[in-house]
N, C-alpha and C positions, 0 to 999 in steps of 0.2 A: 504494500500500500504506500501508496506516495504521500508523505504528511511535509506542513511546513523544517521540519529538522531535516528533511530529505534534501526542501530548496535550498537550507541556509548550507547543507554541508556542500551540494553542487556549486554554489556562491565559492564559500572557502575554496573548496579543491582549484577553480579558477583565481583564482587571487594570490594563491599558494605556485601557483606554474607563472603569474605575471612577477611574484616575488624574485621567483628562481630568476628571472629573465634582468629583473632588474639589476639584482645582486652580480651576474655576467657583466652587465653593460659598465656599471659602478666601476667593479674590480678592472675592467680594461682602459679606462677612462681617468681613474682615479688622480694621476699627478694635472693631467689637464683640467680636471673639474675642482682641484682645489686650487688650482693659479686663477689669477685673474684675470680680466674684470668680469662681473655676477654678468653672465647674458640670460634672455630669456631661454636657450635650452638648457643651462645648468639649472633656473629655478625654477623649470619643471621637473627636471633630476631630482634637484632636491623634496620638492611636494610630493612628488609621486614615493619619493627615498622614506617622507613621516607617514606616509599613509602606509604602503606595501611591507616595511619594516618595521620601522617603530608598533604600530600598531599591535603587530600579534606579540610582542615584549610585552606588552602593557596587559594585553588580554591574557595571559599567563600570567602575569603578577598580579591581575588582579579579581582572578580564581584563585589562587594563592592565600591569599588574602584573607578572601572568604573562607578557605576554611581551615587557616590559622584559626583563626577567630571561633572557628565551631569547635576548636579542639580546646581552647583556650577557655570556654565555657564550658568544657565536658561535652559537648555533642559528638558524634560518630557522623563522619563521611561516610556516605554508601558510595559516591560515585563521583567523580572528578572526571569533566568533560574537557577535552581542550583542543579546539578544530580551527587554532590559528588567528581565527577573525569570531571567533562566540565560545562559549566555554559557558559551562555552570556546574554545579556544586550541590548535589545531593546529599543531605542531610536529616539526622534525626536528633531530638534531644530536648529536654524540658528549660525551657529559657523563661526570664522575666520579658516583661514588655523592653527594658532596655539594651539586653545581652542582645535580642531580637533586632533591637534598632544597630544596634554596635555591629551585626555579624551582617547588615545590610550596607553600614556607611566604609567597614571594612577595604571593600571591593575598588569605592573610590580612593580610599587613601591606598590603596596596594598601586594604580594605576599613577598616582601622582608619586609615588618613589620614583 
């Protein structure tokens, strides 16, 4: 059956192959893309360089994060997802309304490290 996690993993798996493409292009480019002066195709290098790379770093740290934070309250992870560009974080455990708030704002403070 085809469900929305079917589209976001076919999403990933393409963005995962534009990554690889980039990370090629970077690495052969690399002394001339850090000389100067900034032209408009190096500042598409580079924007396309925080979306395609930075990106899945963040998305891993900030499942991470999440369930730091569930272990750190005594919950149990059942399941840690991590498809690059989406991840989540299966969980069980008895929280207060704030452990609750903490193991949600987690996620953002893993992604802003």
């Amino acid at each position: 059956m085809f469900t929305i996690t079917s589209l976001f993993d076919i999403f990933a798996f393409l963005y995962v192959l534009r990554s690889a493409q980039l990370l090629v292009t970077l690495g052969r480019q690399w002394s001339t893309f850090r000389a100067g002066p900034l032209t408009a195709a190096k500042k598409g290098l580079a924007e396309q360089s925080a979306f395609f790379i930075a990106v899945p770093l963040s998305v891993f740290f900030h499942e991470l994060a999440h369930a730091l934070a569930v272990w750190s309250f005594g919950g149990q992870v059942l399941g840690f997802t991590y498809r690059f560009f989406w991840g989540a974080v299966n969980h069980v455990g008895s929280y207060t309304p704030a452990e609750r708030w903490f193991i949600a704002l987690a996620g953002t403070i893993g992604s802003l490290l």
